[in-house]
Each structure stands twice: as C-alpha cells, then as structure tokens.
Backbone as JSON, one array per atom type, in Angstrom:
{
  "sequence": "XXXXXXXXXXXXXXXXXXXXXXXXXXXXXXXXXXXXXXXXXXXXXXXXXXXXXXXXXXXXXXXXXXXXXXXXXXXXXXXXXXXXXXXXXXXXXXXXXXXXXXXXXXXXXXXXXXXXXXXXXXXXXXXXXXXXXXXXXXXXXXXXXXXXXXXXXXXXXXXXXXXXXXXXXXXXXXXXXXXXXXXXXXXXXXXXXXXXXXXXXXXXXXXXXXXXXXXXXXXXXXXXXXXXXXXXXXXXXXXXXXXXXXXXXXXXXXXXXXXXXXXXXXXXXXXXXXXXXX",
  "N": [[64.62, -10.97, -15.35], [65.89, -10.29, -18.91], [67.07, -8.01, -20.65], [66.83, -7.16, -24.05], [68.95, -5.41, -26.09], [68.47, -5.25, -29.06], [70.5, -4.58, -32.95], [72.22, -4.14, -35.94], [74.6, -3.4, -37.66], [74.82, -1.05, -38.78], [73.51, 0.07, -36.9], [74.88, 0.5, -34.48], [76.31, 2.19, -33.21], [74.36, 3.96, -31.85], [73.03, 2.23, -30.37], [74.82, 0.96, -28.63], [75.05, 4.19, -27.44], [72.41, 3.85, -26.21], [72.81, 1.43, -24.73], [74.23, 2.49, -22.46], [73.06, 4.76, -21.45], [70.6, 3.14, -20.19], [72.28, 2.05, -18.35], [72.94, 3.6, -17.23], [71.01, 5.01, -15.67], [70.44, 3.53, -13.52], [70.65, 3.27, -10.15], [72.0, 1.95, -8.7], [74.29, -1.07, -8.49], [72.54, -4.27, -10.3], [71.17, -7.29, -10.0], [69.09, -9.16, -10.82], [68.03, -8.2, -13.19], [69.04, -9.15, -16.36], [71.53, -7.3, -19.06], [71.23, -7.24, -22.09], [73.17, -7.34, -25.82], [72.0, -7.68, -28.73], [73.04, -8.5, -31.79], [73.05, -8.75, -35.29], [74.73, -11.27, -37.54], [77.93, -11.17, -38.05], [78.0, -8.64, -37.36], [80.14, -6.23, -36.48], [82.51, -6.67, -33.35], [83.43, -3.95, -32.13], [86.32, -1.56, -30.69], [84.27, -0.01, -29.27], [82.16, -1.64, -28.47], [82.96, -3.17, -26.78], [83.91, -1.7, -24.64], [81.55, -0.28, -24.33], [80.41, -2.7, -22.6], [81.8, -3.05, -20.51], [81.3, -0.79, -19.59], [78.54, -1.11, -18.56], [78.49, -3.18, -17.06], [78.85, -2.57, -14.25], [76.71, -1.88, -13.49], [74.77, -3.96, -14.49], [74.49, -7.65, -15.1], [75.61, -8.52, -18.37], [75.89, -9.49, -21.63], [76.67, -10.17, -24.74], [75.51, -11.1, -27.6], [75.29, -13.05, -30.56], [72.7, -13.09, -32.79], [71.48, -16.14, -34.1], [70.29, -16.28, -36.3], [69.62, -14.36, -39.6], [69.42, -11.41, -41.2], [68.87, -8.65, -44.21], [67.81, -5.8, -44.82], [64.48, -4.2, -44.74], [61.32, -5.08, -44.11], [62.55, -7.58, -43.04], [65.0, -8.27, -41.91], [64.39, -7.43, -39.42], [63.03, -8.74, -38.48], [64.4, -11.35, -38.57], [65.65, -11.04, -36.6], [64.38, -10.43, -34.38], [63.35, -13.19, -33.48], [65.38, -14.73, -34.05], [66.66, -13.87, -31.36], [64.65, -14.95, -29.71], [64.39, -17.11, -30.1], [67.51, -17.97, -29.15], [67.15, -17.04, -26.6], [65.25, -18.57, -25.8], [66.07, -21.49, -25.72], [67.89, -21.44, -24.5], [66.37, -20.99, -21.58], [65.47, -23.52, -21.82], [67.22, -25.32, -21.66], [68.04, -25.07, -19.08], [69.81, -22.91, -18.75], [69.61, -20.76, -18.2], [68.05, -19.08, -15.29], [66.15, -16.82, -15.43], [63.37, -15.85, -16.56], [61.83, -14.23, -18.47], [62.03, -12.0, -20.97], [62.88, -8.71, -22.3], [62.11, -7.54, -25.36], [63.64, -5.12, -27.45], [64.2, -2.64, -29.9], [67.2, -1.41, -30.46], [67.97, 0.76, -31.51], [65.87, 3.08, -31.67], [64.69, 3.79, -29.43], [63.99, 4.62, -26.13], [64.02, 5.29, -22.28], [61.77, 6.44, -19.68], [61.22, 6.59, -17.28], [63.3, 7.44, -14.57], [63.04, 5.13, -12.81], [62.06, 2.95, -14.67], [62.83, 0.31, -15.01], [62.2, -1.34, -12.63], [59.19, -0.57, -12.52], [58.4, -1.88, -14.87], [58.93, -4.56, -14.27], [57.13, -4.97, -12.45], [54.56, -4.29, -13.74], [54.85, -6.43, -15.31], [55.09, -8.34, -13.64], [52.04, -8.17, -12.87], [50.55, -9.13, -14.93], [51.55, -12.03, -15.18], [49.88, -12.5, -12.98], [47.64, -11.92, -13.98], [46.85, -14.07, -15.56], [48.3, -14.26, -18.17], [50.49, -13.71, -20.29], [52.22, -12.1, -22.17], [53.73, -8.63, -21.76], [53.0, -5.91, -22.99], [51.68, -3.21, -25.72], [49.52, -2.14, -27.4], [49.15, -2.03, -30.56], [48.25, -0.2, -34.31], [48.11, 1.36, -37.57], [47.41, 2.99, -39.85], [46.36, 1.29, -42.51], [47.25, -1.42, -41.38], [46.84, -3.82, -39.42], [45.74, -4.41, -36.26], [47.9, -5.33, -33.75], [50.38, -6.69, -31.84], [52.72, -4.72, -30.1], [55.97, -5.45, -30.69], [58.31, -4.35, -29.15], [58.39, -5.44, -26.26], [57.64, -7.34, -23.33], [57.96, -10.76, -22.62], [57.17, -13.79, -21.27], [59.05, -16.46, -20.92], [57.89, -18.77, -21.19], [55.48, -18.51, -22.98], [55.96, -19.47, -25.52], [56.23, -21.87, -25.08], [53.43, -22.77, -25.3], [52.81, -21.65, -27.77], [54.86, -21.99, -29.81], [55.58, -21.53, -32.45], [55.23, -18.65, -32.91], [58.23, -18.02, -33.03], [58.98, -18.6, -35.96], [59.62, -17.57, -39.0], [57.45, -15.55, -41.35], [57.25, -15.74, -44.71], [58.64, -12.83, -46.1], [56.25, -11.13, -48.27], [55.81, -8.25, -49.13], [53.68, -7.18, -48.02], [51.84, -5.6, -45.13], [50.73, -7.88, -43.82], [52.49, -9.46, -43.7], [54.64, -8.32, -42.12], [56.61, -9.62, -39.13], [55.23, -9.2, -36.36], [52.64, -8.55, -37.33], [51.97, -10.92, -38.4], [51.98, -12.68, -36.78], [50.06, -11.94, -35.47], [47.9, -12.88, -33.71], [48.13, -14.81, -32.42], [49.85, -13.54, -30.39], [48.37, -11.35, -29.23], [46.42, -12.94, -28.02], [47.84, -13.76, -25.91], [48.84, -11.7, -24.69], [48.86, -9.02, -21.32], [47.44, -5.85, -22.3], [48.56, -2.74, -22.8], [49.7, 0.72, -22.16], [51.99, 0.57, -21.2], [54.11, 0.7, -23.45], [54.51, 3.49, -25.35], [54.11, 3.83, -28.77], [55.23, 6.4, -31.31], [55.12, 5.9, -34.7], [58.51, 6.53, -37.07], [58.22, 8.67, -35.4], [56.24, 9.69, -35.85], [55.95, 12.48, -36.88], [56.95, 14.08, -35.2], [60.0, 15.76, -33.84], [62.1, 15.01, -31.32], [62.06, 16.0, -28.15], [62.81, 17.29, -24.66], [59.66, 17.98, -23.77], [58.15, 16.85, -25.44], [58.46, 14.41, -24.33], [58.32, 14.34, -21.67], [55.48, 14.19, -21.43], [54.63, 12.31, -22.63], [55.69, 10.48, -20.86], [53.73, 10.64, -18.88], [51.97, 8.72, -19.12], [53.18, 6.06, -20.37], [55.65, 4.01, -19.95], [58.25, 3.64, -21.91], [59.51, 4.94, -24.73], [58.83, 4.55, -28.19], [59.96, 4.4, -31.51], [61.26, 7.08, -32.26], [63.76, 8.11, -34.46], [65.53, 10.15, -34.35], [69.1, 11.89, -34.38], [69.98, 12.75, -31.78], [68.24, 11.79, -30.07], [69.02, 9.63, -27.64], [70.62, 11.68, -26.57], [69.08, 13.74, -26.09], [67.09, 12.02, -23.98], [68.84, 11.92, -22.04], [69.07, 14.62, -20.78], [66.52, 15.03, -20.5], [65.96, 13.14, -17.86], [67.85, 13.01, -16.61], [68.0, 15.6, -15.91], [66.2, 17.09, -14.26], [63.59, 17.74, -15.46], [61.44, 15.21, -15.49], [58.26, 13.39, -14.84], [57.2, 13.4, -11.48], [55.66, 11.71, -10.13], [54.64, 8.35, -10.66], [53.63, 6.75, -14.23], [50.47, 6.65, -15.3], [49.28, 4.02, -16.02], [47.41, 3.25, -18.78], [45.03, 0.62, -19.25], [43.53, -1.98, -21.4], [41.03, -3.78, -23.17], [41.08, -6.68, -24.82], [38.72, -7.84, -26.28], [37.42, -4.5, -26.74], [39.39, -3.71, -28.24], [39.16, -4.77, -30.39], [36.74, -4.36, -31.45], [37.18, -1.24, -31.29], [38.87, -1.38, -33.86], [37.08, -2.98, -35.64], [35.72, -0.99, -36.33], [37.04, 1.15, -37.22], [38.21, -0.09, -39.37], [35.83, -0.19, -40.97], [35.22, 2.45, -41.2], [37.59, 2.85, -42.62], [37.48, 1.51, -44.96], [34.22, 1.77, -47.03], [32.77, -0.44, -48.66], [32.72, -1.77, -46.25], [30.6, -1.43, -44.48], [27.83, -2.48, -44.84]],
  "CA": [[64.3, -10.56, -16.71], [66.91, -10.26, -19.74], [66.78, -6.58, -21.72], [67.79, -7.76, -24.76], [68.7, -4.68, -27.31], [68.93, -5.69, -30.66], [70.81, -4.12, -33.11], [72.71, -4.38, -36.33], [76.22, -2.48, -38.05], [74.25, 0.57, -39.07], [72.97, 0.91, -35.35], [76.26, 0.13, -33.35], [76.94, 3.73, -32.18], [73.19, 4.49, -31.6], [73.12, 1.23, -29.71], [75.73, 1.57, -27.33], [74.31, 5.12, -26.16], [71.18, 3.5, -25.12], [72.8, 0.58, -23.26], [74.92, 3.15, -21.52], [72.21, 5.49, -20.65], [70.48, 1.99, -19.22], [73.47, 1.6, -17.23], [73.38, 5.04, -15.74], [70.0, 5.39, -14.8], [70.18, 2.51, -12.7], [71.35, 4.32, -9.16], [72.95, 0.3, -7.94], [74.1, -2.43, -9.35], [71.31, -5.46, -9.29], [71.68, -9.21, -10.59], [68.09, -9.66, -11.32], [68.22, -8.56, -14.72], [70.35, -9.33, -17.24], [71.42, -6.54, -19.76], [72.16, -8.29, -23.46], [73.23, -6.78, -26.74], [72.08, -8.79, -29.24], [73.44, -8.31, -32.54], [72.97, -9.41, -36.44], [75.48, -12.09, -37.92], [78.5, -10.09, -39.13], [78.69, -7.22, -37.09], [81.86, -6.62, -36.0], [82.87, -6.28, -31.71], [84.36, -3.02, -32.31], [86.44, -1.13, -28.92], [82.55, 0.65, -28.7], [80.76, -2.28, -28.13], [83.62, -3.77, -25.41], [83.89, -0.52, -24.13], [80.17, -0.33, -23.37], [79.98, -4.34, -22.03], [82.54, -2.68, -19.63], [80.8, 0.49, -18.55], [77.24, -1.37, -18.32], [78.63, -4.34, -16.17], [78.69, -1.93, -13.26], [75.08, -2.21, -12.97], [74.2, -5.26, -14.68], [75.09, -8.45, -15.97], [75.76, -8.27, -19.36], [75.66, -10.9, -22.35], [76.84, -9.8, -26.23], [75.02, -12.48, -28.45], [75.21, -12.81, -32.35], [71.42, -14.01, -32.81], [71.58, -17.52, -34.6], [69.21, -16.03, -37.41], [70.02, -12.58, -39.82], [68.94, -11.06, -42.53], [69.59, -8.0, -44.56], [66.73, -5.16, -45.3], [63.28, -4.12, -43.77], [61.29, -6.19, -42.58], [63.23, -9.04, -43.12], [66.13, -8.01, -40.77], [64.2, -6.96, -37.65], [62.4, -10.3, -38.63], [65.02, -12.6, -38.26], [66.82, -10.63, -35.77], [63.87, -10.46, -33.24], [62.95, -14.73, -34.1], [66.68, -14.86, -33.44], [66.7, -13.42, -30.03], [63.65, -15.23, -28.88], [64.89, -18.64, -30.04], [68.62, -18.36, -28.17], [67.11, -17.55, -24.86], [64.31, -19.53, -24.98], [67.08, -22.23, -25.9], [68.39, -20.94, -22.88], [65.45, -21.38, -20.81], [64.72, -24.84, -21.76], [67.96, -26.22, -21.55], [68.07, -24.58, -17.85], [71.3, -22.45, -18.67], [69.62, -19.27, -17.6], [67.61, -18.66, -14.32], [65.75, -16.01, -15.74], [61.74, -16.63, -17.07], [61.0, -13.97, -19.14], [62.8, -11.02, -21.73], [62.01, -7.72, -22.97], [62.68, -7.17, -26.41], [63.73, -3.92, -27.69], [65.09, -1.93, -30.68], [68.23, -0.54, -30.21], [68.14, 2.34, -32.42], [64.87, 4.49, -31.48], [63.31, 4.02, -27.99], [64.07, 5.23, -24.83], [63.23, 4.91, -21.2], [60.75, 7.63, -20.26], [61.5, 7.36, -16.44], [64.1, 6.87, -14.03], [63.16, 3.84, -11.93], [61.41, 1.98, -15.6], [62.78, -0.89, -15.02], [61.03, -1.6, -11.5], [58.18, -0.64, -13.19], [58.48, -3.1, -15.86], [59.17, -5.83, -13.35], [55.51, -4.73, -11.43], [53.46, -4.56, -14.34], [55.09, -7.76, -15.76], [54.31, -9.26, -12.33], [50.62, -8.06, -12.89], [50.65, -9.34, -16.77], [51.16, -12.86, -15.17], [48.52, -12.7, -12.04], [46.05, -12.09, -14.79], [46.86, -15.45, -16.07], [48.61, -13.65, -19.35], [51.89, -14.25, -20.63], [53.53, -10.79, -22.36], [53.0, -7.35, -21.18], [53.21, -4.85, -24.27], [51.14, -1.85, -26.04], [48.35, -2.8, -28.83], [49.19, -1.38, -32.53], [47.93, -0.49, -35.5], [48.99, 2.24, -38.23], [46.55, 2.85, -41.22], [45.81, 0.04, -42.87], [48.18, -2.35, -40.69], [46.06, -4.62, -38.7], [45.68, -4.4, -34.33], [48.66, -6.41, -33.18], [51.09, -6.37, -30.05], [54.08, -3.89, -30.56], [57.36, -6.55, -30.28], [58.98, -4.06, -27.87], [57.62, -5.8, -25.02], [58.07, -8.7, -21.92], [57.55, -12.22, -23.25], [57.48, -14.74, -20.3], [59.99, -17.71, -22.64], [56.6, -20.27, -21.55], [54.88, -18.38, -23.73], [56.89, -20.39, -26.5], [55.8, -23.87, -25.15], [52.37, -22.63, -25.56], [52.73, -20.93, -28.94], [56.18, -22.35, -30.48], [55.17, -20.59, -33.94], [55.94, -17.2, -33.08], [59.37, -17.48, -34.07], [58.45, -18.78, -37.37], [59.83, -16.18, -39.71], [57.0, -15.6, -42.29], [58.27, -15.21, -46.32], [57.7, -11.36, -46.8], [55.64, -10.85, -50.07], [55.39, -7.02, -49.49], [52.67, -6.22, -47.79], [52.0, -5.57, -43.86], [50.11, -8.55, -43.4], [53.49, -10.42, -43.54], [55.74, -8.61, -41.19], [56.4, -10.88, -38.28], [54.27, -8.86, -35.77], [51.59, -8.21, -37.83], [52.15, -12.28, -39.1], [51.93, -13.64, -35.82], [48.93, -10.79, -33.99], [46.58, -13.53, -32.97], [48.91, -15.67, -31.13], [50.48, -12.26, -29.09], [47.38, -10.59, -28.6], [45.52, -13.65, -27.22], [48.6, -14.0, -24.66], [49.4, -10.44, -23.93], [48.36, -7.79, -21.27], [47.58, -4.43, -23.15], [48.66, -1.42, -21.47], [49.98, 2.18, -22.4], [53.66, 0.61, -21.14], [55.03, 1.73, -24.39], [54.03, 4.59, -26.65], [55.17, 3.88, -30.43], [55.21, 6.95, -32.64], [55.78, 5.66, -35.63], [58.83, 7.45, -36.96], [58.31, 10.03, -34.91], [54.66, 10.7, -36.1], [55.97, 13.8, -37.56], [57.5, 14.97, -34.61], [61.09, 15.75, -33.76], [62.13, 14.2, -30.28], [62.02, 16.9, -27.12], [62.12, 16.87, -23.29], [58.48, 18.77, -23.77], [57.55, 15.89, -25.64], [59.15, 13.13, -23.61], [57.49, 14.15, -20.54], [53.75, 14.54, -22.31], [54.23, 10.8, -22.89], [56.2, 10.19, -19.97], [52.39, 10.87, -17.92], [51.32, 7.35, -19.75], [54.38, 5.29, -20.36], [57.52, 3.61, -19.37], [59.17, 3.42, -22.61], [59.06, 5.76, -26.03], [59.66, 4.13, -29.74], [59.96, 5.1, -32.7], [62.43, 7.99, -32.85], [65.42, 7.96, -34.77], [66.44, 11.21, -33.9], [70.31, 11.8, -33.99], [69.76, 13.2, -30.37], [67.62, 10.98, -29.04], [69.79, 9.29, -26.01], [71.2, 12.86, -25.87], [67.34, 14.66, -25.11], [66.35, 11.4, -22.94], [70.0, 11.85, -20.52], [68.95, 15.63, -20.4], [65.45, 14.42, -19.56], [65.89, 12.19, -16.88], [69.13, 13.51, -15.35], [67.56, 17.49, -16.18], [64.89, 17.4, -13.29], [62.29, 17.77, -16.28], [60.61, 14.08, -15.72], [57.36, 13.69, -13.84], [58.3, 12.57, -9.86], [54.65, 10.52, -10.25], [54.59, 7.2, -11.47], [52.24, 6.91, -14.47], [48.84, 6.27, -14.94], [48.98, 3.52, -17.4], [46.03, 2.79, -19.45], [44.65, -0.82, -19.96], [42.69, -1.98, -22.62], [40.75, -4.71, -22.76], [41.08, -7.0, -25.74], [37.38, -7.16, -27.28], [36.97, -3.46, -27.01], [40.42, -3.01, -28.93], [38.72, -5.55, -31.91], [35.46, -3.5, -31.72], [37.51, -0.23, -32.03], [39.47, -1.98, -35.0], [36.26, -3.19, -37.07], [34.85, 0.74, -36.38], [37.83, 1.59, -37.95], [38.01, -0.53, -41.2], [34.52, 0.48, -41.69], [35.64, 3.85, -41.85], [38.42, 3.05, -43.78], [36.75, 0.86, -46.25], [32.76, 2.05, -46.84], [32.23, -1.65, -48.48], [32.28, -2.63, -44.82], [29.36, -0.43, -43.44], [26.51, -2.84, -45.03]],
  "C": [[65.58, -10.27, -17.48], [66.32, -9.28, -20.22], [67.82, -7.1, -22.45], [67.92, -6.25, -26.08], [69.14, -5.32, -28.09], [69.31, -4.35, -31.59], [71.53, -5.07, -34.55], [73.9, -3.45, -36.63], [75.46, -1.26, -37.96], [73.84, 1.17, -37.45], [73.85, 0.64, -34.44], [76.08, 1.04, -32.65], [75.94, 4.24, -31.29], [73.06, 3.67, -30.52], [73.75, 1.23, -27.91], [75.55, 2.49, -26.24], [73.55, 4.6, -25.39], [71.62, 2.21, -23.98], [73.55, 1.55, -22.3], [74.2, 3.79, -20.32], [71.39, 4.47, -19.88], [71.04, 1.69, -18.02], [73.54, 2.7, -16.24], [72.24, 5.4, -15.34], [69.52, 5.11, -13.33], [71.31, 3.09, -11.33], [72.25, 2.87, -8.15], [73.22, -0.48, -8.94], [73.05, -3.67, -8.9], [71.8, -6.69, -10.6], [70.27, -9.26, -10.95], [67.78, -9.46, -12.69], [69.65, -8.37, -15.2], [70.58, -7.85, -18.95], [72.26, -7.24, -21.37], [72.26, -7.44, -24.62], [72.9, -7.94, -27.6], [72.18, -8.28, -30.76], [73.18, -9.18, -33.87], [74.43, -10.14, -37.13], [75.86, -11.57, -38.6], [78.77, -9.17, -38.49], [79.26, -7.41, -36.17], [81.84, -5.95, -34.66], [83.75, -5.32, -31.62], [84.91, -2.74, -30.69], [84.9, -0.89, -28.69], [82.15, 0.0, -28.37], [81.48, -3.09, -26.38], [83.71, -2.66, -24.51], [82.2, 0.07, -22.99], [79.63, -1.63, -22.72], [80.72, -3.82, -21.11], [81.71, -2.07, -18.55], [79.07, -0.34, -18.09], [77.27, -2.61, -17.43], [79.05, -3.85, -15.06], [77.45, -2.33, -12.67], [74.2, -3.19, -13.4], [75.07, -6.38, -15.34], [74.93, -8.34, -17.17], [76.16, -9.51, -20.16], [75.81, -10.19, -23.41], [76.38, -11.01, -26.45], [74.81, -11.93, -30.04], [74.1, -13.26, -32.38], [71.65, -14.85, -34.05], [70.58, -17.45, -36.12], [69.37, -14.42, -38.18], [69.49, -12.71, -41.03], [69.38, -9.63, -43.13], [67.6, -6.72, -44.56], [65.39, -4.88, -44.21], [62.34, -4.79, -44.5], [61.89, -7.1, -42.46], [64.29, -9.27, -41.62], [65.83, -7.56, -39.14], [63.53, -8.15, -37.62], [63.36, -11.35, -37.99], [66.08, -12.46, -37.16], [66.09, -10.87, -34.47], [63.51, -12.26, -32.91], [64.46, -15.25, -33.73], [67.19, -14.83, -32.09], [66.22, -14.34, -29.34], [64.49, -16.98, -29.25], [66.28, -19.12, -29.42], [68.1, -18.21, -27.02], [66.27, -18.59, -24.53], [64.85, -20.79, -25.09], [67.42, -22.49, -24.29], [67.93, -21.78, -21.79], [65.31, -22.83, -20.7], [65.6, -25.74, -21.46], [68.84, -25.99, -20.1], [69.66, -24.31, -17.61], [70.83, -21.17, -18.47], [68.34, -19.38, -16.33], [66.52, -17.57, -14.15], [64.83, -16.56, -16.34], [61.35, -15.38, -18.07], [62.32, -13.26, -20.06], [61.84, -10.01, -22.43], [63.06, -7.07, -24.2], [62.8, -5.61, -26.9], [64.47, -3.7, -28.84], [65.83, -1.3, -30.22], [68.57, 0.26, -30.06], [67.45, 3.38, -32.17], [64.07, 4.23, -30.46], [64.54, 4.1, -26.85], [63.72, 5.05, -23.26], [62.77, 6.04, -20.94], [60.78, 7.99, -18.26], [62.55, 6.89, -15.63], [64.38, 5.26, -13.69], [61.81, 2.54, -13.43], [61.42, 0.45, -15.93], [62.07, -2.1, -14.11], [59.93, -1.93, -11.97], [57.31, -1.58, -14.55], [57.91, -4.39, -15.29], [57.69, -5.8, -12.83], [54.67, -5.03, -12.62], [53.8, -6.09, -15.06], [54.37, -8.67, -14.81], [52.41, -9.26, -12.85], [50.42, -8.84, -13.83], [50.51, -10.91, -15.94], [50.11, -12.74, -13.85], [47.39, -12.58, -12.76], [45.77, -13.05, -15.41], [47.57, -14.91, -17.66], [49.92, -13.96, -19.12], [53.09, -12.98, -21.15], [52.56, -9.6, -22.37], [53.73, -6.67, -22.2], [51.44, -4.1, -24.42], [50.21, -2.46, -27.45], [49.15, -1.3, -29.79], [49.01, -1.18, -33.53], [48.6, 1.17, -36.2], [48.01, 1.87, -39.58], [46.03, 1.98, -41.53], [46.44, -1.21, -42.28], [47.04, -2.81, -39.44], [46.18, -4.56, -37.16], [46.97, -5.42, -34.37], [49.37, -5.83, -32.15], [52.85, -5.8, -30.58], [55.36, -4.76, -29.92], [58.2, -5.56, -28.94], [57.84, -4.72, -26.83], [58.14, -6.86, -24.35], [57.49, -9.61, -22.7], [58.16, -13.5, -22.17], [57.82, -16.03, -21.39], [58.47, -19.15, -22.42], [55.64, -19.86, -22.3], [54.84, -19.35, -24.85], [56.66, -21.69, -26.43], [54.35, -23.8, -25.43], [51.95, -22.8, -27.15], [54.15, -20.69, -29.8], [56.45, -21.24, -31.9], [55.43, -19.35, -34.18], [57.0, -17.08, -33.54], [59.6, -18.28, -34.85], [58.71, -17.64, -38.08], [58.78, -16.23, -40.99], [58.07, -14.91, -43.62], [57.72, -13.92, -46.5], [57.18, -11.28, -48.22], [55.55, -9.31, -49.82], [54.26, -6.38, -48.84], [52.3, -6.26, -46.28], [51.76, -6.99, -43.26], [51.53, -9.97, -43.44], [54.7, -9.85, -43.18], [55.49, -9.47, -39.86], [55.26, -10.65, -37.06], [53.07, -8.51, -35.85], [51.31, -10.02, -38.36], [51.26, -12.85, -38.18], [50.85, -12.72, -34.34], [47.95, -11.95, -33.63], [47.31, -13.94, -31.71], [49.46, -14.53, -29.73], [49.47, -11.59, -28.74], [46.44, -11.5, -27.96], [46.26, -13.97, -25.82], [48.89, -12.75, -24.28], [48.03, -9.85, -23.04], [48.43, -6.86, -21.52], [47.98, -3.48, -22.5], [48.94, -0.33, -22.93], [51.79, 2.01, -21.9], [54.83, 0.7, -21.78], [54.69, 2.4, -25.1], [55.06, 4.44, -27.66], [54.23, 5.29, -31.09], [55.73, 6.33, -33.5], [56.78, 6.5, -36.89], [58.5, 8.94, -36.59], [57.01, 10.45, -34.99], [54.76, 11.77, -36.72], [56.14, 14.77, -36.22], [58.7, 15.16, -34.33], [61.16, 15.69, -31.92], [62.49, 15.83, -28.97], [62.09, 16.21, -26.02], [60.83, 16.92, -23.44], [57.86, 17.11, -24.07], [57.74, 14.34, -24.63], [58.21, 13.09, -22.04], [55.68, 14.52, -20.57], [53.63, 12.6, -22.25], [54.96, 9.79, -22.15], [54.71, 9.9, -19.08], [51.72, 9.1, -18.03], [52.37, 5.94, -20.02], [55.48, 4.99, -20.03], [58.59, 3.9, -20.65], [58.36, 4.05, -23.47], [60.06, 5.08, -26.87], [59.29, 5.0, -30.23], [60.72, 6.18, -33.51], [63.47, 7.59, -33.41], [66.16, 9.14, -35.25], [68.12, 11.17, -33.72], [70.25, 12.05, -32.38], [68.88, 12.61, -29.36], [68.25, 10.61, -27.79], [69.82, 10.73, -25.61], [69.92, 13.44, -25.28], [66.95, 13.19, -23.7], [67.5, 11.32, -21.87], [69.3, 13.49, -20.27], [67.47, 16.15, -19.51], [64.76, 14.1, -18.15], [66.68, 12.71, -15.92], [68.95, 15.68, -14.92], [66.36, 17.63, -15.11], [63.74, 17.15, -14.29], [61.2, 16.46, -15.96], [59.77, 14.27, -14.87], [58.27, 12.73, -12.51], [57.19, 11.66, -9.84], [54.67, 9.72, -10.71], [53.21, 7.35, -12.27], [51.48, 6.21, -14.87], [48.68, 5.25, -16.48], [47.67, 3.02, -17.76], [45.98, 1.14, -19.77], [43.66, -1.44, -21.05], [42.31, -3.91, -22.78], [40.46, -5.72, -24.58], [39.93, -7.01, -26.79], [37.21, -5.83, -27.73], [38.11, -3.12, -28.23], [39.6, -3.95, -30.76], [37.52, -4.8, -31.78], [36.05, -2.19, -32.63], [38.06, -0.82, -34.07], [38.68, -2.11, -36.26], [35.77, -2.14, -37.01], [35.52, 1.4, -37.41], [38.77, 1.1, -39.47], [36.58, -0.32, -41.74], [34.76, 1.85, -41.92], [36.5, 3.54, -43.06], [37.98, 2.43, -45.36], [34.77, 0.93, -46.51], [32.28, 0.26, -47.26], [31.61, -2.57, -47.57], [31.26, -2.61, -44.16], [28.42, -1.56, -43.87], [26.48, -4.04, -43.96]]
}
C-alpha cells in the first residue's frame, strides 16, 4: 500500500509533523508500504520537507511527488490535488513501475492516526474490503444538506480505476456541494467501497477542540480521526499514543451496509425537506 499525504504551501509545517509522527509510531522499519508526500505544483522542497524524507526513510520508503494536476482555493485545490494523486500512481500501476495495488489517500493538515499499530489494521480491513468482492475501504458521509458519499480519506485498490476511470474527472465547481469531487463522483465510490467506522470525520472539529479525552472516545471505533485543524493536533495525538492514554483493544469497527445507509439518507431529506413526506 502507498500512504500518500497530500498537502500544499500553507500545510508544509503541519504536514511534515504528521509524516514524522507516521514514522515514529511504526516500532520497525517495513518495505510493504510506501510513505509519499504528495504536494501541489509550486510548493517549494524546503530543508523541512528533506529533513522529514530523511527522518521517515527509517521506517519506510518514501516518495515526494508534485501531483501532475493543481489548483488554487477550496474545493478546487483538494480537487485537483486528490485527481492528481490518483492519476500518477495509477499511472504507476499500469505502466508496472510500482509493485504496490492499492493507496490510501489522506489530508495532510487535519487527521491523525488514532492507534499505534493503524497501519496493520488498515492492511486487515483493506484485505477484508477486497474478500467481499469491493474495491475501497473508507467511512460513509454526509453533513446537512451534502449528499451520502465515501469520505476520500480512504484505501482505493488503483483497479478500481479500470473499472471506473471517471473518478478522476475533476468536475467544474459551480458552488454548490453537489459539485465537489466526492460528493461529484458518490455513486461510483459508494457502489465500490466497503463502509466501516475506519475513519471518523468531524467536520472541522464539529465544534470541538482536539484532546487525548476525545481521541480515545473515538479511538473505541476508528483507526484514523479527520477533520481537526487544531494547531496541536500532531502534538495531542504523540502525547496520545506515546502517553499510555490509547485503548490496548483493537476497535470494534462498525459496518454499514449500503441500502440501509440510502434508507437512513431518504429518512433524512424527508426530515429535512417536509415536501418529501407525501
């Protein structure tokens, strides 16, 4: 598997922590995954970023990549940054210059790993994700009026892509949810994904400010926490992990079974919209 963080200028420094803390959770070095920075066209290879390709090539292989696609703004820029990512490896893949079958995409800037050994854990439920005949293992999403789709942090086996080429298709944003790229492209990822609980997104934060307390509340259910962009984030999840505080149980992730999540969904535009009830 390839962990690819993405990242642009504004998130360099933020960046870096988290591949570090990546690098130090990991109690060996292992070759099976690959650890990649993957960066927006333009931002500059400061010492920080060689500095951390240094310290993180202890415990993994490591790969800086400019993604072949950028943009400026939200959504546009996590748009063409994540569509970027997916189209150099699966490049990769096809032109059998990497050895590696799947990648797990990630933001840079606000998620976390939630327990020590998460990457194992990754690797297992990924394993499971394909024995079910499924293709990417991620967390179902929605947010008010924002439609069910499959939260982009997640595993994406690259044959997904010969299936369902279209995903990285950057839709033209007009403004409104229904044209960011994960909300663009929810049929195609939610008819290939298995659902789990293997990442909890608050969305900023939910309106909370980032804790151990909290970290290990949603540690019980998940491998990985988005959404923060806490200055202290890395700093609470090294004090976390390396602080005794984490559970010693592996946890109990929840699965969800795609109909029931479109049942809940139309329950919940009938609430939101009464027109719907007749």
């Amino acid at each position: 598997m390839i962990i690819a963080l993405q990242y642009y200028a504004g998130d360099l420094e933020r960046t870096m922590s988290l591949a570090r803390l990546l690098a130090d959770v990991e109690p060996a070095p292992r070759a099976d995954v690959v650890l990649a920075l993957v960066c927006q066209p333009g931002t500059p290879v400061t010492s920080l970023v060689e500095k951390t390709l240094v310290h993180c090539s202890l415990k993994f292989p490591v790969e800086h990549v400019v993604s072949p696609l950028g943009a400026m703004g939200h959504p546009e820029g996590c748009t063409f940054l994540w569509a970027g990512t997916m189209q150099h490896y699966y490049g990769k893949y096809r032109r059998g210059e990497t050895s590696h079958e799947s990648i797990m995409t990630l933001d840079g800037v606000d998620g976390v790993p939630l327990h020590l050994g998460w990457v194992d854990m990754v690797l297992a439920e990924h394993a499971e994700t394909l024995a079910r005949g499924k293709l990417i293992t991620g967390s179902p999403y929605w947010l008010g009026g924002c439609p069910l789709h499959v939260n982009p942090n997640a595993v994406f086996q690259f044959s997904v892509l010969d299936k369902t080429a279209f995903l990285t298709d950057v839709p033209r944003y007009d403004g409104t949810l229904l044209t960011h790229f994960d909300v663009y492209h929810r049929r195609g990822m939610l008819e290939n994904a298995s659902l789990s609980t293997v990442v909890h997104t608050d969305w900023r934060g939910a309106g909370n400010e980032i804790s151990t307390s909290l970290m290990r509340e949603r540690a019980g259910r998940s491998l990985w926490l988005h959404g923060y962009k806490d200055d202290d984030l890395c700093w609470t999840a090294r004090n976390f992990l390396f602080g005794g505080e984490f559970p010693e149980a592996a946890p109990e992730l929840r699965r969800y079974e795609l109909g029931d999540l479109y049942l809940q969904e139309s329950a919940r535009q009938r609430v939101a919209d009464p027109r719907r009830r007749s």
